[in-house]
C-alpha positions as CSV (number, residue, x, y, z in Angstrom):
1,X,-30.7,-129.9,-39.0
2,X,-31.2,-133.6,-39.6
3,X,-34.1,-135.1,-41.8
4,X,-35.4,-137.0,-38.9
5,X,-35.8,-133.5,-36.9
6,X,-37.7,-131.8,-39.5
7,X,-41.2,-131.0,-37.9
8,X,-44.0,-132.0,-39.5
9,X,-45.9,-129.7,-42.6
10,X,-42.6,-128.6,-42.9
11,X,-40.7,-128.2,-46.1
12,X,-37.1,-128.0,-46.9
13,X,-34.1,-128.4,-48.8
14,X,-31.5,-131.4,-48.8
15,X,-28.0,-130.3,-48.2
16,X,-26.4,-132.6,-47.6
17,X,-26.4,-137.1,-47.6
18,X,-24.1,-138.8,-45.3
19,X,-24.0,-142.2,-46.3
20,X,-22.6,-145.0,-47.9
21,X,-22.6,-145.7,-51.6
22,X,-25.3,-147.9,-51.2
23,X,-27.7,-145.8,-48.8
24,X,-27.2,-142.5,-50.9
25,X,-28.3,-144.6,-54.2
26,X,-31.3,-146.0,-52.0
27,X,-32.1,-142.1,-51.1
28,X,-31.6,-141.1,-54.9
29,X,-33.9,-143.5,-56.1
30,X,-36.4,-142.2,-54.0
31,X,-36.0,-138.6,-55.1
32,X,-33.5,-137.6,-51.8
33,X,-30.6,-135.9,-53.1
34,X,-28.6,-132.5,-52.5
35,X,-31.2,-129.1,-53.8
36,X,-34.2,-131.5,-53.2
37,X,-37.2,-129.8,-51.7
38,X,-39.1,-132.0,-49.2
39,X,-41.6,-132.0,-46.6
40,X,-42.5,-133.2,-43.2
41,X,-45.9,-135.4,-42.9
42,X,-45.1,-137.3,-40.0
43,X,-42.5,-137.7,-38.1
44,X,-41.1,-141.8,-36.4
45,X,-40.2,-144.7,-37.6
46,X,-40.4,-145.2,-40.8
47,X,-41.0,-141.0,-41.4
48,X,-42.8,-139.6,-43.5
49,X,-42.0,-137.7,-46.3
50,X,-43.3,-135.6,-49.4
51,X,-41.4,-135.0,-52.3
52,X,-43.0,-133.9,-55.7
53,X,-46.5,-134.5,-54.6
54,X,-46.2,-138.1,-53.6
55,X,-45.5,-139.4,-50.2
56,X,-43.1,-142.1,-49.4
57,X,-41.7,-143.8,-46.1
58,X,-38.0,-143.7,-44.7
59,X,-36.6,-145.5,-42.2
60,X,-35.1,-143.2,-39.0
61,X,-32.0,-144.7,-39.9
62,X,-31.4,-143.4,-42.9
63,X,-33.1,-140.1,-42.4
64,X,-31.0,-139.1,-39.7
65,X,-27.8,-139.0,-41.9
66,X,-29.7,-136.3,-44.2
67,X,-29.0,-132.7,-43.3
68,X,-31.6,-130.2,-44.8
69,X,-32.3,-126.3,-44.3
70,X,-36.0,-125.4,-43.6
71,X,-37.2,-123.1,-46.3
72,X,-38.5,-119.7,-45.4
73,X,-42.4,-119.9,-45.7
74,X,-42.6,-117.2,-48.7
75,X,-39.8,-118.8,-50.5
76,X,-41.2,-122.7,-50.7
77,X,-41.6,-123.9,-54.2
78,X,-44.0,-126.5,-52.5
79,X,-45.8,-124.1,-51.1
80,X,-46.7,-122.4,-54.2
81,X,-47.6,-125.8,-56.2
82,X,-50.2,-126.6,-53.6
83,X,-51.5,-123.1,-54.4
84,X,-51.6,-124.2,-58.4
């Protein structure tokens, strides 16, 4: 599924980033890369996303050229760090 589908307060992993050189630097920078666990806050334009415990905004644009897999709810690493 696209990023930009990803329901919100839900987590999961980056698979894939279908972008230019330029865009998939831009989604490095902010922590978006392949085996990246992220989650759902809100969903628009810009989304909303949370990746290691900090919350960041990404424009539709860009979030609808990231595939990710929801994780399975007893399998989410950011599941179990909120639980720390």
């Amino acid at each position: 599924m696209r990023l930009d589908e990803l329901p919100p307060r839900v987590c999961a992993v980056v698979r894939s980033v279908a972008t230019d050189d330029e865009a998939t630097q831009r989604l490095k920078t902010l922590g978006i890369c392949v085996g990246r666990r992220v989650e759902s806050v809100r969903v628009g334009d810009p989304l909303i996303l949370k990746i290691f415990g900090s919350r960041l905004g990404l424009s539709a644009e860009l979030a609808r050229r990231v595939r990710v897999e929801i994780c399975l709810p007893d399998h989410c690493a950011l599941r179990e760090d909120e639980a720390v």
